[in-house]
C-alpha positions in Angstrom: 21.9 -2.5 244.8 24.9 -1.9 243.0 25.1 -1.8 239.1 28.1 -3.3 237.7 29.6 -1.8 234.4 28.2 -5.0 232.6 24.6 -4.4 233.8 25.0 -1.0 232.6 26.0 -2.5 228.8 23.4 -5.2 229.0 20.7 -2.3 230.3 22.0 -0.4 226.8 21.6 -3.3 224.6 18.0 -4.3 225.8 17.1 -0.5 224.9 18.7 -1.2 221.9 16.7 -4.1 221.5 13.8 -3.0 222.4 13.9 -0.2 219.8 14.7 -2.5 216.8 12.0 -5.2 217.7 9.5 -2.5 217.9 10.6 -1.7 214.1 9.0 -5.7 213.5 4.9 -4.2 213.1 2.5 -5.4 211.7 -0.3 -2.9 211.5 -3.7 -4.2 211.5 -6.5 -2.5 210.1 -9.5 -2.6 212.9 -7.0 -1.9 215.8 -4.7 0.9 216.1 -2.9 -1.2 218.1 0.2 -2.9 215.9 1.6 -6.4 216.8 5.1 -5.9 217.1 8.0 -7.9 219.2 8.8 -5.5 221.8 7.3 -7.7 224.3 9.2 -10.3 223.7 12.0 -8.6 224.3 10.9 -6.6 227.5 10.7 -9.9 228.9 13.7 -11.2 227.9 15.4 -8.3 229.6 13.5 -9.3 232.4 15.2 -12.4 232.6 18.3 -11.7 231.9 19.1 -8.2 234.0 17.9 -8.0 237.4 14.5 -6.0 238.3 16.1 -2.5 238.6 18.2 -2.7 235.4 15.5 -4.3 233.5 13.0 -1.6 234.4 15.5 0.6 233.3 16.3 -0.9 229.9 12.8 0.4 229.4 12.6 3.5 231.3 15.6 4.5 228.5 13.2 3.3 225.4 10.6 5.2 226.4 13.0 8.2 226.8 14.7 8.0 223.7 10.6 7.9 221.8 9.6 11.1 224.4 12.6 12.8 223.1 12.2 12.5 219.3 14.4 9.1 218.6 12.2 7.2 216.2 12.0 3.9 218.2 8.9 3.3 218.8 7.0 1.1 216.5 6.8 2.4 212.6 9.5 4.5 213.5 7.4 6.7 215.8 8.2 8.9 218.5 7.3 11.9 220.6 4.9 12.3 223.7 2.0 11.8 220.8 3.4 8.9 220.3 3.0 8.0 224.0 -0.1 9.9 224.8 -1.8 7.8 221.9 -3.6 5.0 221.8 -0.5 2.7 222.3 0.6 4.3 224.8 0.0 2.6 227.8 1.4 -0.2 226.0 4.6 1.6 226.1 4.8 3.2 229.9 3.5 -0.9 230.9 7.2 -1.9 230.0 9.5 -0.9 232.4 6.4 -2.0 235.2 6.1 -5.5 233.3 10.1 -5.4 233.3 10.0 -5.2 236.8 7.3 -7.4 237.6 8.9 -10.4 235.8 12.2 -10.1 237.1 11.0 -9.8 240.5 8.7 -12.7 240.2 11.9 -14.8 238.5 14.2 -13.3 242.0 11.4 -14.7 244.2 12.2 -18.3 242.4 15.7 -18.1 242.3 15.9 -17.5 246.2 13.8 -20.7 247.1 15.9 -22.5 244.3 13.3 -23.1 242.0 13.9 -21.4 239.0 12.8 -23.4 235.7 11.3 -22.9 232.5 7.7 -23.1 234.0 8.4 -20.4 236.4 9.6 -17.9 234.0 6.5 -18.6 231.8 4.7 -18.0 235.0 6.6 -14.5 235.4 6.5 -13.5 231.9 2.3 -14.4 231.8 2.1 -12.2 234.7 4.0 -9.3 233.4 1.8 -9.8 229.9 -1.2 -9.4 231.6 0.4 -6.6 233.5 1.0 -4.8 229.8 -2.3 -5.6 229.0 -4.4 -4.3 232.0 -1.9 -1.1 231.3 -2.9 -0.6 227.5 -6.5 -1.5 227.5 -7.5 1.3 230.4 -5.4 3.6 227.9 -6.5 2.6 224.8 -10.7 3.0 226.5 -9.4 6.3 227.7 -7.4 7.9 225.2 -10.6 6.6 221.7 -13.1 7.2 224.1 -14.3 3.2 224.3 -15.7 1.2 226.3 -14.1 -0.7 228.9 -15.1 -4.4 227.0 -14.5 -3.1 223.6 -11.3 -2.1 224.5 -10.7 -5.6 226.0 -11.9 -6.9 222.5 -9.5 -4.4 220.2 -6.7 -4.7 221.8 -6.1 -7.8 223.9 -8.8 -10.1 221.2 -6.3 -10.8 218.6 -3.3 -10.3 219.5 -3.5 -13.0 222.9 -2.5 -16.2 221.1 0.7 -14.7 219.3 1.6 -13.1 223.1 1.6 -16.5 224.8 3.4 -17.8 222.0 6.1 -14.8 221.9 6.5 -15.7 225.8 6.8 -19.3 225.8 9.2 -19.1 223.2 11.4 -15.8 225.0 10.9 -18.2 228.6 13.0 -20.8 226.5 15.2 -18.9 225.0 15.8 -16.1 228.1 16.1 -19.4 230.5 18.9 -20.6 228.1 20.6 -17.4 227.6 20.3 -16.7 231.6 21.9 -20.0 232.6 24.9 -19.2 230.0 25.5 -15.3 231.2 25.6 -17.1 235.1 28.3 -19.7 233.9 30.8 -17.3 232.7 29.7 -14.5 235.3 28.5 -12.4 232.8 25.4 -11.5 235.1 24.6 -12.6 238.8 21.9 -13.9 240.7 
């Protein structure tokens, strides 16, 4: 696959992204877990760049935390940062990038890419990010498997269905508009 110089801008902006929606946290005080809006736009890079450049967009995030740039959520960053309870959280991104745009590819070659199908996509790369940071967070607090479930998957569920029907409406809208003036391609 070759990457055009406007995937490799639209790659740089959903880093970019990525790192300021992970600055909107919430922390909550029986999880160490914050809710934040980087999922929201992982999978809106999803939809929008194509599997390899949206897997990038994230393999760059996490770089820029490893390496010292404050950008992950409460302006951390550094391989604690990532080796921490949130952590698999973070390495899940460029996997549930990946995942969702592949799904969404799938669609578009049988011609049946709608709404419904990115919601479809962007549940499965949730659960993706989810299976991802609950063995971590079990692993890295010492947990067990069900309470891990419970602290961080329990509350934060409902707002991550609603931050991906809401980014399958708006990436669906933003998707059809970059195709129209060749802006991205299929």
């Amino acid at each position: 696959m070759k990457i055009s110089t406007k995937e490799i801008i639209l790659t740089g902006v959903f880093t970019a992204l990525t790192s300021v929606l992970a600055q909107v946290s919430i922390k909550i005080p029986f999880s160490p877990v914050p809710i934040t809006l980087q999922v929201l736009s992982v999978c809106l890079a999803a939809v929008i760049l194509r599997k390899k450049c949206s897997a990038l967009s994230q393999v760059a995030y996490i770089l820029l935390g490893a390496c010292g740039f404050p950008v992950f959520s409460s302006l951390n960053s550094g391989l604690n940062a990532i080796l921490g309870p949130t952590g698999g959280y973070i390495i899940s991104f460029p996997f549930v990038a990946y995942i969702i745009s592949y799904i969404i590819e799938k669609f578009e070659n049988h011609k049946s890419i709608s709404r419904f199908s990115i919601c479809f996509a962007m549940i499965t790369g949730l659960f993706t990010c989810y299976a991802f940071g609950t063995v971590w967070l079990a692993f890295a607090l010492r947990l067990s498997f069900l309470k891990a479930l419970a602290m961080g998957i329990g509350w934060y569920l409902p707002l991550d269905i609603l931050k991906v029907v809401a980014s399958s409406f708006i990436g669906y809208e933003i998707r059809a508009a970059l195709l129209k003036v060749k802006l991205i391609q299929k």
